[in-house]
NUMAR-71069 format. One line per 5 residues: their letters; for each residue y, x, z of N, C-alpha, C. Coordinates in Angstrom, 1 decimal, padded with zeros to 4 digits. Layout:
<recs>
A = Y/X/Z/Y/X/Z/Y/X/Z; ...
</recs>
This chain:
<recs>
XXXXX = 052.5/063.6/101.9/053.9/063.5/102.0/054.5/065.0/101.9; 055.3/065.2/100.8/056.0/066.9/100.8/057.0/067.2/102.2; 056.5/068.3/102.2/058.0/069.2/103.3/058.7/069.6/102.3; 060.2/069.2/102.8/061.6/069.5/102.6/061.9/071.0/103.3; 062.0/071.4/102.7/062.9/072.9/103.1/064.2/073.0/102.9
XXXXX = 065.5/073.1/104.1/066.3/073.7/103.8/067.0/074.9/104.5; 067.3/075.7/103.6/067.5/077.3/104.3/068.8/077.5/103.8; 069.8/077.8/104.9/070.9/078.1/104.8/071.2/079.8/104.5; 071.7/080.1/103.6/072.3/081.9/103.6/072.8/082.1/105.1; 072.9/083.4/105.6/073.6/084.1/106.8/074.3/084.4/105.8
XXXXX = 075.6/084.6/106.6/076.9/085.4/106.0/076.6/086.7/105.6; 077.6/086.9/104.5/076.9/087.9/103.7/076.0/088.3/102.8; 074.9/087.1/102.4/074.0/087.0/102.0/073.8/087.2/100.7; 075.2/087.2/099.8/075.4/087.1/098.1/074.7/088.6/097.5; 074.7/089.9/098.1/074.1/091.1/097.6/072.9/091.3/097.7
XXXXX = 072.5/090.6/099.3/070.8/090.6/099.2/070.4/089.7/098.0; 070.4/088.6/097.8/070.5/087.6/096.8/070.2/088.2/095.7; 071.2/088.8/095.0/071.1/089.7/094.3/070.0/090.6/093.5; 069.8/091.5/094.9/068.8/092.8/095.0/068.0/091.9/094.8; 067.4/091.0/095.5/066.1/090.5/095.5/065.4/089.3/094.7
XXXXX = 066.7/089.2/094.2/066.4/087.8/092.8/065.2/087.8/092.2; 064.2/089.6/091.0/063.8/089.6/090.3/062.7/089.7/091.5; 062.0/089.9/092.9/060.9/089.7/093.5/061.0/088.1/093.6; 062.4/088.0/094.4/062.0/086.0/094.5/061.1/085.3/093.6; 062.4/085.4/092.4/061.1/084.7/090.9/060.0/084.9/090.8
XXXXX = 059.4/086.4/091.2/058.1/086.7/090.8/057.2/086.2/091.5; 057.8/085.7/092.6/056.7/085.6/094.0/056.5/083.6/093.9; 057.8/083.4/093.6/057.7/081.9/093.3/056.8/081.3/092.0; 056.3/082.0/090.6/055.5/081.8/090.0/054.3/082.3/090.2; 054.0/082.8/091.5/052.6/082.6/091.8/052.4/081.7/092.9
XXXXX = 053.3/081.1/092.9/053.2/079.7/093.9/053.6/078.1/093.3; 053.6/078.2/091.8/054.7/076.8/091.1/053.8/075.7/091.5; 052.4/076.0/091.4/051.5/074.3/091.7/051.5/074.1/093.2; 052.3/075.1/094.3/052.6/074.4/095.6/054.0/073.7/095.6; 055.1/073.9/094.5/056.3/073.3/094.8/056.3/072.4/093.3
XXXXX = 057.1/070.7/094.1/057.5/069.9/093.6/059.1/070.4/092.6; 059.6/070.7/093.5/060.9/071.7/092.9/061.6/072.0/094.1; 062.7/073.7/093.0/063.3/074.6/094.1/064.3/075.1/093.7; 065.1/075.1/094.1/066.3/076.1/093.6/067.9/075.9/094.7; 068.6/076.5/094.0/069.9/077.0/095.3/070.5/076.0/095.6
XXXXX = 070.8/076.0/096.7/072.1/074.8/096.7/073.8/075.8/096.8; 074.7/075.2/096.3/076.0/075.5/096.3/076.6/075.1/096.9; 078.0/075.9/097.6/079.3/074.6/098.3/079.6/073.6/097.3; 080.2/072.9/098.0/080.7/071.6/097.7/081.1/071.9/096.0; 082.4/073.3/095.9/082.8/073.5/094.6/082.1/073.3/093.6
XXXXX = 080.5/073.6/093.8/079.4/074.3/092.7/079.7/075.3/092.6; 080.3/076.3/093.3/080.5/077.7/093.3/079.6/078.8/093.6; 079.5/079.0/095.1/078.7/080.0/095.8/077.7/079.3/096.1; 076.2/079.9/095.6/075.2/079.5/096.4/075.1/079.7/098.0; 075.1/079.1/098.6/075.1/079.1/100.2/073.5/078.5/101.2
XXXXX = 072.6/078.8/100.2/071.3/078.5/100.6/070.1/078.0/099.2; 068.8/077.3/100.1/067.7/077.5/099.2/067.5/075.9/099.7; 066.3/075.0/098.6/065.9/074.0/099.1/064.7/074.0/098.3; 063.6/073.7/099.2/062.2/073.8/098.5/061.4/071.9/099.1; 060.7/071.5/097.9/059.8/070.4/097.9/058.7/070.8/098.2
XXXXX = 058.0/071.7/099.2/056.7/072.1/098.2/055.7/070.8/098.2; 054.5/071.4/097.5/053.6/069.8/097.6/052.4/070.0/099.1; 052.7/069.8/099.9/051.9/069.7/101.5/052.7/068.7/102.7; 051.8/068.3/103.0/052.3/067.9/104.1/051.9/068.5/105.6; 051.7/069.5/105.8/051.4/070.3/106.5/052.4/071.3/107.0
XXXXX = 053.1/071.1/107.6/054.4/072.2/107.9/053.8/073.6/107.8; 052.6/074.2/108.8/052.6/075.5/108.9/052.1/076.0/107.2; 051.8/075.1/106.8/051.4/075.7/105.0/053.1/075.8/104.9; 053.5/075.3/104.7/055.0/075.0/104.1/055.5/076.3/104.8; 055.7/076.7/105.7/056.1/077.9/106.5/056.0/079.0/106.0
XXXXX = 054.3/078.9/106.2/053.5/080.4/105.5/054.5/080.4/103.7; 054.1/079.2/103.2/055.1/079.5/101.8/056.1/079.7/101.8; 057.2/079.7/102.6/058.4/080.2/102.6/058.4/081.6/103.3; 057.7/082.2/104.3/057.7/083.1/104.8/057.2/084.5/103.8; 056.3/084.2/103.2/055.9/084.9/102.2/057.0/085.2/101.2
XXXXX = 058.3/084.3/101.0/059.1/084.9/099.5/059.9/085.8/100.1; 060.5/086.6/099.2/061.0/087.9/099.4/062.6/087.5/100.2; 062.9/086.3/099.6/064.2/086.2/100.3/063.8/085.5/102.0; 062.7/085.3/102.2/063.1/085.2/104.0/062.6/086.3/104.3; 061.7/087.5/103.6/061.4/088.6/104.7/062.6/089.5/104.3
XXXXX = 063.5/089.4/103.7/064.6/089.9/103.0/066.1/089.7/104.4; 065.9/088.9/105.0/066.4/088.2/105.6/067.6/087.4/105.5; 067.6/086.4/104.4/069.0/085.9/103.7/068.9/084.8/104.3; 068.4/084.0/104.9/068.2/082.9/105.4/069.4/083.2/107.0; 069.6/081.9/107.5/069.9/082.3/109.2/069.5/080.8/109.5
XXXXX = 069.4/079.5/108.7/069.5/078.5/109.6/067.9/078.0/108.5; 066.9/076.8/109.1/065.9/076.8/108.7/065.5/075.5/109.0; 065.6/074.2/108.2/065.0/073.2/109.0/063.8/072.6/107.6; 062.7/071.9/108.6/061.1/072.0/107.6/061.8/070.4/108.2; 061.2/069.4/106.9/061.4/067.8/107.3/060.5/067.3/106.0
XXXXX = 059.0/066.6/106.7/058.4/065.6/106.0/059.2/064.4/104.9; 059.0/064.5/104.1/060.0/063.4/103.2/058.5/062.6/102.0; 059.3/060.9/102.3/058.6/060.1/101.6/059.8/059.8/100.5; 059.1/059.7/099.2/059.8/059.2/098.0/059.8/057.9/097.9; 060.4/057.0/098.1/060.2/056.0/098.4/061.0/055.3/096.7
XXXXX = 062.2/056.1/096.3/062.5/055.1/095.2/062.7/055.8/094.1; 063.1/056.0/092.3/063.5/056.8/091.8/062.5/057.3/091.0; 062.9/058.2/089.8/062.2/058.3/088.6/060.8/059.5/089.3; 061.2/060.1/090.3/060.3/061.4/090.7/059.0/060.3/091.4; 059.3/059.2/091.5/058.0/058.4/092.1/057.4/057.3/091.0
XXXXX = 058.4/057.6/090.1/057.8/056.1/089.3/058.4/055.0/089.4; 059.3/054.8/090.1/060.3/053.2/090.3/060.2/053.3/092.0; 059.8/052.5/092.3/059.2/052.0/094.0/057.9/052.3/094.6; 057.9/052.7/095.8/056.3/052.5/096.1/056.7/051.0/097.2; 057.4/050.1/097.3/057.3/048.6/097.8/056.4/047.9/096.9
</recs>
């Protein structure tokens, strides 16, 4: 079952972002066969990115941890809020139809 990662920006967070965009990417393609998929979430507008959301492929939180701890944007410190949540794919083209 994958961990759900979602990591809120701290205020402020648009220039670290920034600075640390070309490490993030780099550090994320030596990790692509641990994530299902990843990328920013925005406000509501589609405007400002205001956070990060990662699938990776474990069900093991402290793996999932260590992989997020490792990219440059949490030792960077752009994150402030952090919640890890086991998720089953239960319907939808990313599973195939159903698993009922």
């Amino acid at each position: 079952m994958p961990v759900i990662v979602y990591c809120q920006d701290r205020s402020g967070a648009d220039e670290l972002r920034k600075e640390f965009l070309a490490a993030h990417f780099a550090y994320i393609e030596t990790i692509l066969e641990r994530i299902a998929v990843a990328g920013p979430m925005r406000d509501r507008s589609g405007g400002r990115i205001t956070g990060s959301c990662f699938i990776y492929h474990t069900d093991d939180e402290a793996e999932a941890r260590e992989l997020l701890e490792n990219d440059p944007y949490y030792t960077a410190g752009i994150y402030d809020q952090i919640e890890y949540h086991q998720f089953l794919g239960a319907a939808g083209s990313w599973v195939g139809g159903k698993i009922w």
